[in-house]
C-alpha positions, 0 to 999 in steps of 0.5 A, a space after each residue: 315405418 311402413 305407410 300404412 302405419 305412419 298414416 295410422 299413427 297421424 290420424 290418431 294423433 289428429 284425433 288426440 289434438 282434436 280431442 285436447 283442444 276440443 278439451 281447452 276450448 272456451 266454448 265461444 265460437 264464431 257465430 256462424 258456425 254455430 248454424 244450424 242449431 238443431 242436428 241434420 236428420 237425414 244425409 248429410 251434405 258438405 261442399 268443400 271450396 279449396 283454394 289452388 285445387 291442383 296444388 299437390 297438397 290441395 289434392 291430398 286434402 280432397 282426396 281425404 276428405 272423400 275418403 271420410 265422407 264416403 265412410 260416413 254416408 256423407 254427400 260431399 262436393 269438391 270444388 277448386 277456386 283456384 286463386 279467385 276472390 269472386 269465384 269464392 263467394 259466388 260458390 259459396 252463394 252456389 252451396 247455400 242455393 243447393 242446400 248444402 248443411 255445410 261448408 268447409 273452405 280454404 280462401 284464397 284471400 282472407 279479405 273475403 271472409 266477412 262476406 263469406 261469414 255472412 253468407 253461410 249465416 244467412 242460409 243458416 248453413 254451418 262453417 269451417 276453414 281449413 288450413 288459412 284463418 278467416 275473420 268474422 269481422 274484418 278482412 284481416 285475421 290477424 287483426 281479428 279478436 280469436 273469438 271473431 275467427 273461423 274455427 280452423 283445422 289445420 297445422 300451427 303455424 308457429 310449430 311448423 315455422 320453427 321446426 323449419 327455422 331450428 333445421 335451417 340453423 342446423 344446415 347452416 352450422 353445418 356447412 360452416 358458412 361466414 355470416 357476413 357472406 351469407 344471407 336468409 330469404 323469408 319468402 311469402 304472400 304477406 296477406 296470408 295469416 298463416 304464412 306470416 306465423 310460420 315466417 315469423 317462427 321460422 326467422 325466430 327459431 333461426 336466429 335463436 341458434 344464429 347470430 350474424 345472418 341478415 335476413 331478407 324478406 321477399 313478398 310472393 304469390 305463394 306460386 314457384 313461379 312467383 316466387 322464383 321471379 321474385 327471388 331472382 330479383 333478390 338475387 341480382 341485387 346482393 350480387 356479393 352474397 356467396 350462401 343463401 338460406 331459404 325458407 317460406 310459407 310452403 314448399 312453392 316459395 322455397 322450390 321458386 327460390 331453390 331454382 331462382 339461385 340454381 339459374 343464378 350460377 349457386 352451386 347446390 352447396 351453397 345452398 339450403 332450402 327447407 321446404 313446408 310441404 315437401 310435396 315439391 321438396 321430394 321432386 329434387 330428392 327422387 333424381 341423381 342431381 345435387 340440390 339445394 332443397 336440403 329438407 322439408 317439413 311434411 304436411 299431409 293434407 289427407 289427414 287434414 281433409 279427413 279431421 275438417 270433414 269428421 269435425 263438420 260431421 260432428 257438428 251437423 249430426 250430433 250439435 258437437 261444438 266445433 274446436 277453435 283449432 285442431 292441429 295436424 302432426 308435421 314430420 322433417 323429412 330429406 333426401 334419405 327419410 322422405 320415403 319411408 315416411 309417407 311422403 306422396 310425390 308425384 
């Protein structure tokens, strides 16, 4: 399948999710989201606040965004709050003072959200996420009734985490490894809602196929570099471990772990590391060298750039209620099918 056909095909699957869930939706959304209540007359104006801008998936879902926006008319602001806590709320503050109708964001930490709610509500400025869950009335999501929760577009966590944990299964069926000598590292930032829900799925859908696998939990920062230190650590303390298994939250917890063993002295076949994102996955596939990154789930960001800004469009031009969720589809890709599926490595 050509590019241009895969990403065709994706945004009418988007557009298919967005319309089911749309359909199931119980029509009770948070508060703020609902501002304002009478349609935009006039342009149109959106911020767009996204956590670790730089991030290559991060560019993709910007890039979508202003893809969508330019063909709807809309005026649109892209900004990168990188990992600050205090930037998010002084840029939401920013997009209130410049009128912004409004505002789609990806924290970089949820315990935000509140403050962020009751900031877009007060300036009766319309709210989505995108990607990561805020609640409405507390810094936890998942400690958050579903009705006290952002409207959201993104991926499921679940589905994604269990189609890393069913390939990660059969990767290791595969390599016909000894239980007793090998072990799984579940690695996330555990603050995060949506990486807990695709680490928990994961280490469901493997252990639905594997018995005998102890699994290791490893806290990150979500960065390579975090996560690499820290699954370093991991490695120096099971020293007797001949296989490992790694899994996270998104491509840059299991690209961290994937170098951690390779500086370990592990060779690449004693590994199996499957990747969410694959936007770092395809970087050991494009090179001659073996590596244990064995596949990846494929998120493409543009798509969910371009659905949150036709979803917030939707709301402000024509008071459409927004969808509690609407999901993104995901595609398994490795060393032999990342390319013809639409993959950007860069």
């Amino acid at each position: 399948m050509s590019r241009t056909t895969s990403r065709s095909a994706a945004a009418a699957a988007l557009l298919l999710a967005l319309g089911l869930t749309t359909a199931c939706s119980t029509g009770k959304e948070a508060t703020s989201a609902d501002a304002p209540a009478a349609p935009v007359s006039g342009k149109i104006s959106m911020t767009y606040l996204q956590k670790q801008g730089d991030q290559e998936y991060f560019v993709g879902e910007a890039a979508g965004a202003k893809a969508k926006a330019a063909e709807l008319g809309v005026d649109l602001k892209v900004v990168n709050l990188g990992n600050d806590a205090n930037k998010t709320i002084s840029e939401v503050q920013s997009a209130v003072a410049q009128k912004s109708n409004g505002i789609i964001i990806v924290v970089p930490d949820p315990a935000v959200g509140p403050q962020v709610v009751q900031t877009a509500k007060d300036g009766k400025v319309a709210l989505l996420t995108s990607d990561d869950q805020i609640c409405t009335t507390g810094p936890d999501p998942s400690a958050c009734a579903k009705s006290d929760l952002v409207p959201r577009i993104g991926f499921s966590g679940s589905q994604m985490g269990g189609e890393v944990g069913k390939r990660a299964a059969a990767e290791y069926q595969k390599a016909g490894w000894n239980p007793a000598e090998t072990r799984t590292i579940s690695a996330w930032k555990q603050d995060v809602t949506v990486c807990g829900d695709r680490v928990k799925a994961a280490k469901d859908a493997f252990g639905a196929a594997v018995t005998g696998v102890q699994n290791i939990d490893v806290a990150t920062d979500n960065t390579p570099t975090g996560a690499q230190d820290k699954i370093a650590a991991t490695i120096t303390a099971n020293a007797g471990v001949k296989h490992w298994v790694v899994w996270g939250c998104n491509d840059e917890n299991v690209q961290g772990g994937v170098t951690a063993l390779e500086n370990a002295g592990v060779s690449a076949d004693n590994v199996v590391g499957v990747g969410l994102g694959a936007y770092l996955a395809c970087k050991d596939w494009s090179g001659t060298k073996p590596s244990g990154m064995k596949a990846a789930l494929f998120i493409n960001g543009k798509d969910v750039g371009a659905l949150a800004v036709q979803t917030m469009y939707d709301k402000l031009k024509n008071s459409k209620d927004m969808p509690a969720e609407a999901f993104a589809p995901t595609t398994m890709v490795d060393a032999t099918t990342w390319k013809t599926s639409g993959v950007t490595c860069s």
